[in-house]
DOGU-776275 format. One line per field, with one value per residue (C-alpha): residue in three letters; chain; y, x, z; residue number from 1. Coordinates in nm, 3 decimals, always signed. Each point is the difference from the previous one (the first is absolute). Layout:
<nodes>
res = ALA/...
chain = A/...
y = Y/...
x = X/...
z = Z/...
n = NUM/...
</nodes>
This chain:
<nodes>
res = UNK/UNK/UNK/UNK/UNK/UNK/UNK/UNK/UNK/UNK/UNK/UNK/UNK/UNK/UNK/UNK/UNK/UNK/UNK/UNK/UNK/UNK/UNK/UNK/UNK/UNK/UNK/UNK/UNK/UNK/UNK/UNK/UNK/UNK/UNK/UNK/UNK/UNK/UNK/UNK/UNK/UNK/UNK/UNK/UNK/UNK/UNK/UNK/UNK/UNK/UNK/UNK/UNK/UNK/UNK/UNK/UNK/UNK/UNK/UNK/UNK/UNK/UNK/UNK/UNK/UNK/UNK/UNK/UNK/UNK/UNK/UNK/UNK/UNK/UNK/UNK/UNK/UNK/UNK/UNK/UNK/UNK/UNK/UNK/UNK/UNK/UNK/UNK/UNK/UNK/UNK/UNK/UNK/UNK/UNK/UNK/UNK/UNK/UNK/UNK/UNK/UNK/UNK/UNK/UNK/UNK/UNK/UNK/UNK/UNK/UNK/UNK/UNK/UNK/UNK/UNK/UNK/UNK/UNK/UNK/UNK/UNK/UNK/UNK/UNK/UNK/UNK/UNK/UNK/UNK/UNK/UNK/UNK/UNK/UNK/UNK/UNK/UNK/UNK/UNK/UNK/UNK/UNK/UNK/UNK/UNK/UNK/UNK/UNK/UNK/UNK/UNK/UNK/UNK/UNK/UNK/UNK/UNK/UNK/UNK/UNK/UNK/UNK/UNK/UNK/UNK/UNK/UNK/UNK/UNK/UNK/UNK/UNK/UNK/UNK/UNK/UNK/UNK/UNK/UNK/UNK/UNK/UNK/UNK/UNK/UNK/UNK/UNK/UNK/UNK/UNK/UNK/UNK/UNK/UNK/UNK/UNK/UNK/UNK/UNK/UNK/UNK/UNK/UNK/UNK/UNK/UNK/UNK/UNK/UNK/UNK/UNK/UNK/UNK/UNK/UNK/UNK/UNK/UNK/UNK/UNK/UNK/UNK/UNK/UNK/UNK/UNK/UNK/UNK/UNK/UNK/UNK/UNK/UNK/UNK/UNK/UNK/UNK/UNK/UNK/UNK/UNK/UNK/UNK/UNK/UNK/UNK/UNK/UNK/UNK/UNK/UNK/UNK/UNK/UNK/UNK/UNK/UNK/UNK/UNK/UNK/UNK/UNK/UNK/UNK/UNK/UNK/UNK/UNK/UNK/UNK/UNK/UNK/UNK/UNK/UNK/UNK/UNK/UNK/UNK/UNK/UNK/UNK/UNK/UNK/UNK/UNK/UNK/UNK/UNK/UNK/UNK/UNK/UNK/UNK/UNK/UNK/UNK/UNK/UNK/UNK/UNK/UNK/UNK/UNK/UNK/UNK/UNK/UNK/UNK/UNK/UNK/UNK/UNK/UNK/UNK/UNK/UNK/UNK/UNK/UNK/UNK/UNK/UNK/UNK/UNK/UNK/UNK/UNK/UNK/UNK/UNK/UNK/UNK/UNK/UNK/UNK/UNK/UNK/UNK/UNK/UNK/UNK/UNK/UNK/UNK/UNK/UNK/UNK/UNK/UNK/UNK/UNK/UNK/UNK/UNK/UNK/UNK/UNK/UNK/UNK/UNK/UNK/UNK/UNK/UNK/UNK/UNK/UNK/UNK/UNK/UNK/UNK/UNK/UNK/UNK/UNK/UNK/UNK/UNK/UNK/UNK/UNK/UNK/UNK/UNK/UNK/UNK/UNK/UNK/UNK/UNK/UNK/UNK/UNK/UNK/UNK/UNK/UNK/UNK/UNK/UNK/UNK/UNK/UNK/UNK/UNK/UNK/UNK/UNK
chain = A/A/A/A/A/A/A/A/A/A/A/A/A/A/A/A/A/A/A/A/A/A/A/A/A/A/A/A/A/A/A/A/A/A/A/A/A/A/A/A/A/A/A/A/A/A/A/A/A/A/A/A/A/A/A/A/A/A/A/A/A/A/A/A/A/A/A/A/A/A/A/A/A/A/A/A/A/A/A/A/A/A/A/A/A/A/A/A/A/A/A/A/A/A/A/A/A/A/A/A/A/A/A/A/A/A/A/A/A/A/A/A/A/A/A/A/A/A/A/A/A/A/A/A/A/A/A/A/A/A/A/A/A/A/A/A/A/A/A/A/A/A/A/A/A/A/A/A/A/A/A/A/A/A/A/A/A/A/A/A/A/A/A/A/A/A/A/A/A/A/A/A/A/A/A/A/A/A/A/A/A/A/A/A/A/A/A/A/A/A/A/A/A/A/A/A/A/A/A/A/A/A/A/A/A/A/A/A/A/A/A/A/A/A/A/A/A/A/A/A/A/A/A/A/A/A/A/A/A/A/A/A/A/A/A/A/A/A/A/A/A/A/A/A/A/A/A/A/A/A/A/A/A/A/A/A/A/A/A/A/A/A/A/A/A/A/A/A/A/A/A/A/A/A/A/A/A/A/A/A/A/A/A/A/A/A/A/A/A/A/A/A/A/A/A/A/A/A/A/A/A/A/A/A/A/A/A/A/A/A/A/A/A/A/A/A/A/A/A/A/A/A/A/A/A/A/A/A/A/A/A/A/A/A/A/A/A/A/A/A/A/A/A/A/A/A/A/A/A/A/A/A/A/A/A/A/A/A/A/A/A/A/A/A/A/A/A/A/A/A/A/A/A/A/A/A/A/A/A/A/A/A/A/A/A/A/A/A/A/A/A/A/A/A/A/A/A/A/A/A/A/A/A/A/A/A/A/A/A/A
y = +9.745/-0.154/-0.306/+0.262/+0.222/-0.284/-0.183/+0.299/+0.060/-0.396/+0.097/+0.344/-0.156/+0.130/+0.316/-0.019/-0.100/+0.311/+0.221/-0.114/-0.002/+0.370/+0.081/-0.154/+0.209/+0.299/+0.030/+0.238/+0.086/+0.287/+0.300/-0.090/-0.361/+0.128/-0.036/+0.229/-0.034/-0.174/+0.199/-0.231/-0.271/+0.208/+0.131/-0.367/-0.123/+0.270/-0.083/-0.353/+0.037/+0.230/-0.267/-0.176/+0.178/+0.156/+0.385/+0.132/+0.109/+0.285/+0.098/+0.199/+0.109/+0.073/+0.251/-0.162/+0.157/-0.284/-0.229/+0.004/+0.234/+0.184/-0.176/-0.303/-0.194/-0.109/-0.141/-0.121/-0.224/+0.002/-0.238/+0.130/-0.223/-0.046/+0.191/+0.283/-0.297/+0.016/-0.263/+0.152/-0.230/+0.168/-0.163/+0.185/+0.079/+0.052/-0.292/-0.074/-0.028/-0.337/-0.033/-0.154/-0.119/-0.319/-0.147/+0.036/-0.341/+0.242/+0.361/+0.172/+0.184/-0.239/-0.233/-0.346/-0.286/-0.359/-0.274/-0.208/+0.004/+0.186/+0.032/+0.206/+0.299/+0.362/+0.112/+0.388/+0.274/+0.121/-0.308/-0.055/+0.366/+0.127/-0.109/-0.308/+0.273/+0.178/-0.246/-0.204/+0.342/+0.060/-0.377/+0.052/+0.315/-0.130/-0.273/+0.218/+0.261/-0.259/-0.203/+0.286/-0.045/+0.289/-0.049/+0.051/+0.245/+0.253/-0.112/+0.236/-0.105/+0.165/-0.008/+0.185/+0.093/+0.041/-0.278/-0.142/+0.302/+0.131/+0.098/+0.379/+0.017/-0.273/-0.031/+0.230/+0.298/-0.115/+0.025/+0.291/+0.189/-0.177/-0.159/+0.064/-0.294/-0.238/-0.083/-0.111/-0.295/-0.083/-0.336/-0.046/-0.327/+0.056/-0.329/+0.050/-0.267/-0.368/-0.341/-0.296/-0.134/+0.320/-0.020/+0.307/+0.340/+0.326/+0.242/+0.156/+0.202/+0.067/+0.378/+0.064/+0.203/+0.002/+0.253/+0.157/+0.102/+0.258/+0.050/+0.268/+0.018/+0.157/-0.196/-0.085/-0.178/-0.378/+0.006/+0.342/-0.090/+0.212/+0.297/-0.062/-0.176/-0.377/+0.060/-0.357/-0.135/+0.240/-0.139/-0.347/+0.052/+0.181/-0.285/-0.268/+0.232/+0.038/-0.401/-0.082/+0.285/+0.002/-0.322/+0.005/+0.320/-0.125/-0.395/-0.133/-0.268/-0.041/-0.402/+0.181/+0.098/-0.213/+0.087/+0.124/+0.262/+0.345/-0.013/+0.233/-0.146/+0.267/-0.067/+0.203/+0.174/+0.258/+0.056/+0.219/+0.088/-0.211/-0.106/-0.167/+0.221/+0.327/+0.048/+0.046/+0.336/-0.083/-0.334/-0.088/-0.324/-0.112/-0.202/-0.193/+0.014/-0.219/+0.130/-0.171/+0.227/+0.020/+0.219/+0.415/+0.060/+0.310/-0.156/-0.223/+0.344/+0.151/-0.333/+0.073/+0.364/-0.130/-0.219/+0.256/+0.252/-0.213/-0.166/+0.402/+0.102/-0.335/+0.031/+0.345/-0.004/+0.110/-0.247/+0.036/-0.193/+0.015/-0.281/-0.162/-0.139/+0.041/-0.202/-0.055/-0.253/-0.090/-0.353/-0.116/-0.209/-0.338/+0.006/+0.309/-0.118/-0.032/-0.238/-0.197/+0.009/-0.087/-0.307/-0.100/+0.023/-0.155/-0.279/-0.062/+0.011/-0.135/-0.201/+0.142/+0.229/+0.330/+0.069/+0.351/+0.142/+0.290/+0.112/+0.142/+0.133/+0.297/-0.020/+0.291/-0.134/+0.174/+0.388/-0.123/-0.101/+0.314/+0.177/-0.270/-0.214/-0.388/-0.185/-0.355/-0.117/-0.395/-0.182/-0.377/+0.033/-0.194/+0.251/+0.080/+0.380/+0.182/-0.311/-0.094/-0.195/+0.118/-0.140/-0.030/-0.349/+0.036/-0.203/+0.260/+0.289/-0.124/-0.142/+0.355/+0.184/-0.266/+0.151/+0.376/-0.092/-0.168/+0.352/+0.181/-0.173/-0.020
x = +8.262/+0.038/+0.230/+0.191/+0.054/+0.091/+0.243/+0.189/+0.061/+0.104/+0.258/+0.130/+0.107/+0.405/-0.157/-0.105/+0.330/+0.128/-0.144/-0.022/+0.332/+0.056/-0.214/+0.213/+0.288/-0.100/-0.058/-0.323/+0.019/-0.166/+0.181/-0.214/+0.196/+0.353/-0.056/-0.006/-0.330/-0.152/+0.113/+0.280/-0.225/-0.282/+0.220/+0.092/-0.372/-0.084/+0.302/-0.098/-0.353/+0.096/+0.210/-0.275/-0.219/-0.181/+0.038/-0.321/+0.194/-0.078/+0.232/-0.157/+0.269/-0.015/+0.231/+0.193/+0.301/+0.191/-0.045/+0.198/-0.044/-0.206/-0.300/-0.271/-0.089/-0.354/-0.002/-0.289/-0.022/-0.317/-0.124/-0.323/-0.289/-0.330/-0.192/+0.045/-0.064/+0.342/+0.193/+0.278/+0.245/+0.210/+0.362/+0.246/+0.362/+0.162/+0.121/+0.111/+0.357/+0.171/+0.031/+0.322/+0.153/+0.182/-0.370/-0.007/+0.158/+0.119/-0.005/-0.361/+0.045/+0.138/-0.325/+0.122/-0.209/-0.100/-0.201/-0.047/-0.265/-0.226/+0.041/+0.199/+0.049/+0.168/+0.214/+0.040/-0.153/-0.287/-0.061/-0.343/-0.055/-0.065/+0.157/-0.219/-0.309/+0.242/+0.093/-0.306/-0.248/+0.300/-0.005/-0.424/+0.082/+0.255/-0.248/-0.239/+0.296/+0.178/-0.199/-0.198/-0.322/-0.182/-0.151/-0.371/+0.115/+0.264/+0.274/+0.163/+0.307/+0.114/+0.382/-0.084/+0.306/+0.002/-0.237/+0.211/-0.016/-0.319/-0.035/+0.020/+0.163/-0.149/-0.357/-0.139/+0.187/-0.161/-0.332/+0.084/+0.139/-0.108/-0.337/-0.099/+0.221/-0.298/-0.377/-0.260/-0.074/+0.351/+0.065/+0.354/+0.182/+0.283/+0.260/+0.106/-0.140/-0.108/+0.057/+0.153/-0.311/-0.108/-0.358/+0.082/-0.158/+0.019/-0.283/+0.019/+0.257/+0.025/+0.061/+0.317/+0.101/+0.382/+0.042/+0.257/-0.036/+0.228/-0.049/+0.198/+0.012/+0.284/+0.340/+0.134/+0.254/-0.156/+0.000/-0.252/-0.215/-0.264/+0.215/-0.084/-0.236/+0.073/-0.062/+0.058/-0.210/-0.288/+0.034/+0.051/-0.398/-0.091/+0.125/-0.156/-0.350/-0.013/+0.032/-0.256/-0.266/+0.008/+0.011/-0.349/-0.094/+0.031/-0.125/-0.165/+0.102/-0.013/+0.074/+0.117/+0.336/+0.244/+0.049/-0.393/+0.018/+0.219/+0.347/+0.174/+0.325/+0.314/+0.295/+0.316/+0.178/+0.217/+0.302/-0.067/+0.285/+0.320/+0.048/-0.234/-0.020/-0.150/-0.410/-0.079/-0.095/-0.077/-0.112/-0.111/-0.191/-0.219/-0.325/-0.085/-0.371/-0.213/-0.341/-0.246/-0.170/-0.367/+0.170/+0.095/+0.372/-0.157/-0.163/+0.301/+0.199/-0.270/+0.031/+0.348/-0.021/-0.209/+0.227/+0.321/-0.159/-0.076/+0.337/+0.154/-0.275/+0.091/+0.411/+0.024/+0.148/-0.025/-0.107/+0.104/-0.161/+0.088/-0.132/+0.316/-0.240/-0.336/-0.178/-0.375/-0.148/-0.335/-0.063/-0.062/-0.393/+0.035/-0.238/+0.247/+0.096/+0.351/-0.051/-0.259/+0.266/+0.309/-0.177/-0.129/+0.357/+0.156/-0.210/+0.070/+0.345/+0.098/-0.299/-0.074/-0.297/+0.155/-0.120/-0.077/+0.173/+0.102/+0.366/+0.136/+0.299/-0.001/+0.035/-0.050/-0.392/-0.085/+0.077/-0.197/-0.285/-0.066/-0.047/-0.285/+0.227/-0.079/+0.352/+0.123/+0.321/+0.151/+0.252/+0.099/+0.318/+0.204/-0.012/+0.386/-0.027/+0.255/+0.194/+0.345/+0.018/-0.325/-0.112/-0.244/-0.138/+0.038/-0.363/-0.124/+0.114/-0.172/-0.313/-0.085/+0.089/-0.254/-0.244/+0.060/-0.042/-0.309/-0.131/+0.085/-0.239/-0.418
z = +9.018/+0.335/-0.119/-0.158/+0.279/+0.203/-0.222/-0.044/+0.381/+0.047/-0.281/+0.192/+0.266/-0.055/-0.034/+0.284/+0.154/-0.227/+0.177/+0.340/+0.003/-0.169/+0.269/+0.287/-0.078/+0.140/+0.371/+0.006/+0.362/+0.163/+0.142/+0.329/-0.019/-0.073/-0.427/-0.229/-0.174/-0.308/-0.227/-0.173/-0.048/-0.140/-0.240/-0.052/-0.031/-0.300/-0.179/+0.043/-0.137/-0.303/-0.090/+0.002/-0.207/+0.284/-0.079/+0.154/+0.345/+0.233/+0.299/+0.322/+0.231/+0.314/+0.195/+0.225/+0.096/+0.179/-0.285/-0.319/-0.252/+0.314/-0.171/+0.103/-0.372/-0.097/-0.314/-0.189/-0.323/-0.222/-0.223/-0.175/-0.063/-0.191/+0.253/+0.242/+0.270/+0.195/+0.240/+0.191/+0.156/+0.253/+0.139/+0.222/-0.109/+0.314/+0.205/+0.363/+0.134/-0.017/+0.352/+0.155/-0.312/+0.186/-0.036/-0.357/-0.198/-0.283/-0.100/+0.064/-0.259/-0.234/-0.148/+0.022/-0.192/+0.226/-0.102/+0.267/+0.246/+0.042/-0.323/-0.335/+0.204/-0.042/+0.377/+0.012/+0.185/-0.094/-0.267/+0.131/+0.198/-0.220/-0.322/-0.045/-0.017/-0.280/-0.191/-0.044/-0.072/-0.269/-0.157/+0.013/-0.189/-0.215/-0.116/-0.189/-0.151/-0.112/-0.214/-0.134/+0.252/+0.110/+0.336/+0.082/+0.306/+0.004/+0.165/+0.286/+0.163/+0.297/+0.133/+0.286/+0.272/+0.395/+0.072/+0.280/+0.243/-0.062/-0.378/+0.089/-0.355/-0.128/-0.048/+0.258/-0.174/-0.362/+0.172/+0.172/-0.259/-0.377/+0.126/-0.349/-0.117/+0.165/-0.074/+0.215/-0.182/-0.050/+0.063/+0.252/+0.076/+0.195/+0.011/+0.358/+0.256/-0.090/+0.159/-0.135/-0.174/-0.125/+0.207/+0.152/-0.121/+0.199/-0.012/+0.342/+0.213/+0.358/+0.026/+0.150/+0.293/+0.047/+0.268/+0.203/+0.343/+0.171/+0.454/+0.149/+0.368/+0.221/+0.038/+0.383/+0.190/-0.010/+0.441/-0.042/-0.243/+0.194/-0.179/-0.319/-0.245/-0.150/-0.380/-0.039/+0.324/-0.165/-0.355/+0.117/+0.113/-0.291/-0.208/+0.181/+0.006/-0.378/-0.089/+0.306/-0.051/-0.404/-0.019/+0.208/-0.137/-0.391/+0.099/-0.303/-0.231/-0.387/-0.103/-0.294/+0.130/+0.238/+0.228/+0.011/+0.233/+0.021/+0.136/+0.228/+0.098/+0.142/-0.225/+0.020/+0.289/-0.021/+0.263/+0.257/+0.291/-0.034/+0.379/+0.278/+0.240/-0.206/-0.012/-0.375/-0.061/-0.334/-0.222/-0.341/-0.120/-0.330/+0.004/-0.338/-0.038/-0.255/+0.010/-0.170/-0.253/+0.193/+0.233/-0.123/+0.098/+0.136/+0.250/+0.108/+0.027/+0.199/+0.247/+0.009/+0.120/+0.262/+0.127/-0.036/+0.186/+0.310/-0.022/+0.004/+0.289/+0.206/-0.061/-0.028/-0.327/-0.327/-0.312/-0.369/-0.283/-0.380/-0.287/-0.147/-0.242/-0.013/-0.303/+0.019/-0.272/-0.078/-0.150/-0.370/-0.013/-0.054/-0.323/-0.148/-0.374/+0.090/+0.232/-0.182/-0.304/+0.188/+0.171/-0.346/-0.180/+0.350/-0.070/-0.293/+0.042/+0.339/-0.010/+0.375/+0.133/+0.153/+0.346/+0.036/+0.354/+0.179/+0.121/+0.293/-0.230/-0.275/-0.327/-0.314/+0.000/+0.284/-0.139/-0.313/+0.196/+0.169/-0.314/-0.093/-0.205/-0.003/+0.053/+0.044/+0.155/-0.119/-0.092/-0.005/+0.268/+0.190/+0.264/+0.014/-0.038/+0.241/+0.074/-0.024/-0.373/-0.066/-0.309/-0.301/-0.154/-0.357/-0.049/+0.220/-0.263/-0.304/+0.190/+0.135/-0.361/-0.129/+0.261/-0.058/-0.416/+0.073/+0.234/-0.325/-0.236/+0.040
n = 1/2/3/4/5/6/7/8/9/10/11/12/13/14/15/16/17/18/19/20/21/22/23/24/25/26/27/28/29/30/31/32/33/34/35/36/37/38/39/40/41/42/43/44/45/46/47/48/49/50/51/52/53/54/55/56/57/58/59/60/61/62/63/64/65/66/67/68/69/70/71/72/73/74/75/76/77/78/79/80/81/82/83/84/85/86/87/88/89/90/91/92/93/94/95/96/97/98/99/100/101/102/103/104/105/106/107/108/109/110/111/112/113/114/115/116/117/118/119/120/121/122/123/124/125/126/127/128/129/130/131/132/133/134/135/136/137/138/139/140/141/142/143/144/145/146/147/148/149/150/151/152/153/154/155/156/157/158/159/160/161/162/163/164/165/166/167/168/169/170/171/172/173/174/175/176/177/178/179/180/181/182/183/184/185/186/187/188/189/190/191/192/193/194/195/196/197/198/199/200/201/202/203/204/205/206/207/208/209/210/211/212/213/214/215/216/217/218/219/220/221/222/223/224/225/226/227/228/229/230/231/232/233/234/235/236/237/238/239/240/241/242/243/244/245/246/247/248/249/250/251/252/253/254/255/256/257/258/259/260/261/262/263/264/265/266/267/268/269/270/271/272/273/274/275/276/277/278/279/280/281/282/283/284/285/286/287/288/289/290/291/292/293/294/295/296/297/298/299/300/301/302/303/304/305/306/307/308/309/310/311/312/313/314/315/316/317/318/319/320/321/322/323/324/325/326/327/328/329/330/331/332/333/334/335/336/337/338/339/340/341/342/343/344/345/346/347/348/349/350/351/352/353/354/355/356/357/358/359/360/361/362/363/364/365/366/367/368/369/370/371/372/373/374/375/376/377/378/379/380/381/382/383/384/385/386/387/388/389/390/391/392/393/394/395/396/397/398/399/400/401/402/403/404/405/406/407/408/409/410
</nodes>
């Protein structure tokens, strides 16, 4: 069954091309990132796969009122197998902006075809983030529908949208709101982070901490600063005190991530007043936190009010926090069946041993993991997601839809 599985992806390849390039054609943006949502191509995509002979679709929408159509699609595929035994493989619909488009050698959103080196290649955005993930779980699915196989596991496909800013109407709102949909002993690959050889397997998140921090003193000529209070002299400190003291604070290190310890680095600055010679009455800047998942946000929050309240006392000002994004993630166990079956079908495969690692970035595994669900994340990619001519290697397509059949059998 194998041979035949495999032959038929080698032979799907302009399939493949098919529908990358379907895909291509419709900018799926978030509102957040000046788009309109994914709602064009995931009308697309089920047109696609009925044409296909894959009729078994179910939409979950959710309300999004800056988005087209005011609505947020989820849509999920199914492929029923010879036992309840199911294999979920989870891609994202939603791309990233193109970027400055005089970096681009042709249209973003336009696929073109090369076949030089690196190798036969698709150019487009979003060809490998996240269409490579789509494409290949389709071809893996396409492989037993079309000749007439049934596969040992039921086959779930997830389109899922919003995973670029957060998947607040992606997979957190599923979970939140049709947890039903998923079983502990699901089994979850998600195609979303990989390396070139495809040794790279995910099974651990930082938890992030993306927060925003808001002083407000008392604004003054800049020759009397003794009449007022320097928001931005007081957050300047604050800023410096919450990289030094949580970095000490939350020390350890995990060889399972890189870096191996937590990160707390300031980021962005907002504009405060517009000339020199004003004291800031009021300023506003974000810290990006990657806490490694030994450590409760809780008690990084309760660190942080600590900290805030002797900045206020010392300043004599007045501290706002808020979570931009607050995602905590526990990890998947290294002898979890997914991962034992995704290194055996990499194997087999790429003919390399996945190397089982932990990220500082988030992916969709990490709101599945905190409701006990085992996940994986891999791919085989050239690592060109979010790049100007960001593209997919066509060998890299069929070898991971050779992968996903092989999860799908026992």
């Amino acid at each position: 069954m194998k041979d035949k599985l495999f032959s038929w992806i080698d032979n799907a390849l302009q399939l493949a091309v098919e529908l990358e390039i379907g895909l291509t054609k419709y900018p799926a943006v978030s509102p957040e990132s000046g788009g309109e949502g994914e709602l064009d191509k995931c009308l697309f995509l089920e047109d696609w796969l009925k044409s296909q002979g894959i009729t078994n679709l179910e939409r979950y929408d959710a309300p999004d009122s800056m988005a087209k159509g005011g609505i947020r699609p989820n849509l999920i595929a199914t492929i029923k197998g010879n036992s309840e035994e199911r294999l979920w493989i989870m891609s994202h619909l939603d791309v990233v902006p193109p970027g400055e488009e005089k970096l681009w050698d042709s249209n973003p959103w336009t696929v073109i075809r090369k076949d030089d080196s690196p190798g036969p290649r698709l150019i487009g955005r979003g060809v490998e983030d996240n269409q490579q993930g789509i494409t290949a779980s389709v071809l893996a699915a396409l492989s037993f529908t079309k000749q007439g196989i049934k596969p040992d596991l039921t086959i779930k496909l997830l389109f899922a949208a919003d995973e670029e800013v957060g998947s607040a109407y992606g997979i957190e709102w599923l979970v939140e709101n049709h947890g039903n949909l998923f079983k502990k002993d699901d089994m979850v690959l998600i195609p979303d982070g990989g390396d070139r050889k495809g040794e790279f397997m995910e099974i651990a998140e930082k938890n992030i901490m993306w927060m925003r921090f808001a002083t407000r003193g008392r604004q003054a000529h800049g020759s009397r600063p003794d009449l007022g209070e320097n928001a931005f002299l007081a957050g300047s400190d604050l800023a410096m005190r919450l990289h030094f003291e949580l970095s000490d604070k939350f020390g350890d290190h995990d060889p399972l991530f890189d870096p191996d310890y937590s990160t707390f680095q300031p980021t962005k600055k907002e504009a405060n007043v517009p000339n020199i010679n004003t004291i800031p009455g009021d300023d506003v800047f974000y810290v990006d936190m990657r806490v490694l998942p030994r450590y409760s946000t809780d008690s990084v929050l309760a660190e942080i009010e600590r900290i805030k309240t002797e900045v206020e006392a010392k300043y004599r000002v007045t501290v706002e926090y808020s979570p931009m994004q607050l995602t905590k993630s526990g990890p998947t166990a290294v002898g979890a069946p997914i991962v034992k079956k995704l290194s055996s079908a990499v194997r087999e495969v790429y003919s390399v041993t996945p190397r089982p690692v932990g990220i500082g970035g988030g992916t969709m595994a990490a709101y599945l993991r905190n409701i006990g669900i085992d996940c994986a994340v891999w791919t085989k990619t050239d690592e060109t997601l979010h790049q100007p001519n960001e593209y997919a290697l066509l060998e890299n397509i069929l070898g991971d839809a050779k992968v996903m059949a092989l999860l799908a059998l026992n």
